[in-house]
C-alpha positions in Angstrom: 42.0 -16.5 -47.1 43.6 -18.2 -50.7 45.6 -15.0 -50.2 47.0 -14.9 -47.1 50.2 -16.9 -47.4 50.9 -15.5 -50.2 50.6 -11.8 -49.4 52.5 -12.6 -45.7 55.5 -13.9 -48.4 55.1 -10.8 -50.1 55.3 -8.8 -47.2 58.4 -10.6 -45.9 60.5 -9.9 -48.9 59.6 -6.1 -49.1 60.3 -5.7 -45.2 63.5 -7.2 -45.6 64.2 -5.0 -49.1 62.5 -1.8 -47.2 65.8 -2.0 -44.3 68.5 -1.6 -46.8 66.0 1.6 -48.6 64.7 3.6 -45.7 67.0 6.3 -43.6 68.3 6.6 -40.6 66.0 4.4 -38.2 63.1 4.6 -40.4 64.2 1.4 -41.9 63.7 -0.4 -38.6 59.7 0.5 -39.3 60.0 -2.1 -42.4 60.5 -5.0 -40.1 58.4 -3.8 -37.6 55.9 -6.1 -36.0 53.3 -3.6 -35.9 53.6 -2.8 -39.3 53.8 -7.3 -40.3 50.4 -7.5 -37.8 48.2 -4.9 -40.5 48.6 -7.6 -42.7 47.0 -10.0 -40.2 44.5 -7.5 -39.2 42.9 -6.9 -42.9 43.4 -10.4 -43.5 41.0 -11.2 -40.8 38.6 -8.5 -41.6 38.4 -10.0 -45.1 37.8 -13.8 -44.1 35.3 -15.9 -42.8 38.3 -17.6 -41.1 40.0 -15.0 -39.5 42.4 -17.1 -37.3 43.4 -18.8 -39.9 43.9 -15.8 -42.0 45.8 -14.2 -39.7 48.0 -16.7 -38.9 49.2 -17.4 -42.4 49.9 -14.1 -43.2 52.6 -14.1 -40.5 53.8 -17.6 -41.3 53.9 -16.2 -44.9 55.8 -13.1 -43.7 58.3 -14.7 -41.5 59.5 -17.6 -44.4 59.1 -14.5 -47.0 62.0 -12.4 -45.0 64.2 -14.9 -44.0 63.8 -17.1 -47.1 65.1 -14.1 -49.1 67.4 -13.3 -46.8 68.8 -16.9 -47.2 68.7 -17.1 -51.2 69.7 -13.2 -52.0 71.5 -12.0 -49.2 74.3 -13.1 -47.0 71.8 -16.1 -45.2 70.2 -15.5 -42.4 72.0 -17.4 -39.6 71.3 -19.7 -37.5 67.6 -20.6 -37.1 66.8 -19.1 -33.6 65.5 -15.9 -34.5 63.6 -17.6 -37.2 62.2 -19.8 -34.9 61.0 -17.0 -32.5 59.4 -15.1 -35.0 57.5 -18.1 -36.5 57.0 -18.8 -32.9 55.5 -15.6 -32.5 53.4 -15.9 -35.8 51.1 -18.3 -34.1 50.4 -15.6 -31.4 50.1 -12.8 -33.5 47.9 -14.1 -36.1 45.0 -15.8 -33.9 44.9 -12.5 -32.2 44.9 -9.9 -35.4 42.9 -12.1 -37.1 40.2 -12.3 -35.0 40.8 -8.1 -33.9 40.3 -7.7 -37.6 37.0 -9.6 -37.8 36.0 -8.0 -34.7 36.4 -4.7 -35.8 35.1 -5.2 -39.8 31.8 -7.6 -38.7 31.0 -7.0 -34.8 29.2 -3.8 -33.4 29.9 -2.8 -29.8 32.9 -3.4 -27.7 34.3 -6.4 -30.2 34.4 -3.4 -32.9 36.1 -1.0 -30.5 38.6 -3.6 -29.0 39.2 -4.6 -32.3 40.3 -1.3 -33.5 42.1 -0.5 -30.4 44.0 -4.3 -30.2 45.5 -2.3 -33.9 46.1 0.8 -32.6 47.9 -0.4 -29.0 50.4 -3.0 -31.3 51.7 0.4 -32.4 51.7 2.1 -29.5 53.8 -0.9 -28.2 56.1 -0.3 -30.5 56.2 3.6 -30.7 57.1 3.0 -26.6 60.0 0.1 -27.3 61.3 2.6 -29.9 61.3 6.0 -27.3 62.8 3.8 -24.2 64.0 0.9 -25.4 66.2 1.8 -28.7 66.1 5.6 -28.4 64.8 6.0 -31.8 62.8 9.3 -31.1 61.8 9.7 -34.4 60.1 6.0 -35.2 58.8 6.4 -31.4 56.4 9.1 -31.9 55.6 7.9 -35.4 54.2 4.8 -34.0 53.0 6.8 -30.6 50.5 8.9 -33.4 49.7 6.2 -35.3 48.6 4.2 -31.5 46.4 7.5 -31.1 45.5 8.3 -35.2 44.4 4.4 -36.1 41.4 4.2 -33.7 40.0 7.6 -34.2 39.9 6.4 -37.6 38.8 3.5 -38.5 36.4 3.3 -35.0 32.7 4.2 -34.6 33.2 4.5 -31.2 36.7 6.3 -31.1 37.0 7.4 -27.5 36.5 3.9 -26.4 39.0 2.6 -29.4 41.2 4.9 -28.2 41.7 3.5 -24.5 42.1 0.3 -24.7 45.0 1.6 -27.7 45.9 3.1 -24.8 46.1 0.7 -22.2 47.1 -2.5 -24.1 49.7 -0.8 -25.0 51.7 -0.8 -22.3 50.8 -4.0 -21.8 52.0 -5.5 -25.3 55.3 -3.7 -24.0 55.7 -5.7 -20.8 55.1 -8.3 -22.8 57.7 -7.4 -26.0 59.8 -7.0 -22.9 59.6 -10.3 -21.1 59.7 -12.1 -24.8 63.1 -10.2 -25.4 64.2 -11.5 -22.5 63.4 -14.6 -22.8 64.8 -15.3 -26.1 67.7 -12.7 -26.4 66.3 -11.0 -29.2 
């Protein structure tokens, strides 16, 4: 858990250095929320205070991208996307926190719902990208990895793989009420 701040700042920086390095709309996969919730995820498999862990590694993530942003880029604005994202951060690292340790130390359907609370975050994503942005590529990137992420790291993979597949679509009704709500 001593590293869970830390590695969130960590994160934050390279998201916000991985936009200006990856092509085409690849680069919108290094700030993607799926990809800052992995970090939440193994840090709550990891901890014997997953909710904790998890949230700090998205605090951490959020001041790691805008901070740099602020000190080595052009700023970062005004503070109200900042302030949904860190917003957000208390959501998301409770809940992949405690998905992670769920998954890592639990047998039965916390380990399945666990994996599939991973795999449906990009699932989420890979359907905001096909219908939202009309990035087809990223889409079914993140539409395989909704699928490939269960069936991987699940003992029981079927189940793992529906709730993936159902949360998913609810995380987007949700992405979708959240953006707008906030205008982002």
């Amino acid at each position: 858990m001593i590293f869970s701040f830390p590695a969130g700042l960590l994160l934050g920086v390279l998201t916000n250095l991985g936009q200006g390095v990856l092509p085409g709309s690849f680069n919108s996969l290094a700030n993607s929320g799926a990809v800052w919730v992995v970090a939440a995820f193994v840090a709550g498999a990891r901890s014997r205070r997953p909710i904790l862990a998890g949230t700090l590694t998205q605090v951490g993530a959020v001041v790691g991208y805008y901070g740099y942003a602020e000190l080595f880029r052009d700023g970062m604005g005004d503070l109200h996307a900042p302030s949904v994202w860190l917003a957000l951060a208390f959501l998301a690292g409770p809940l992949f926190g405690t998905a992670g340790s769920w998954w890592r130390h639990d047998r039965g359907w916390r380990h399945w719902t666990g994996a599939g609370v991973l795999g449906a975050v990009f699932g989420m994503e890979g359907l905001w990208h096909l219908f939202v942005l009309g990035y087809r590529d990223t889409g079914i990137t993140a539409c395989a990895l909704a699928v490939v992420l269960p069936l991987l790291i699940s003992r029981s993979r079927w189940q793992a793989l529906a709730v993936s597949a159902a949360l998913s679509f609810v995380a987007l009704g949700c992405l979708l009420s959240i953006s707008h709500v906030t205008g982002l």
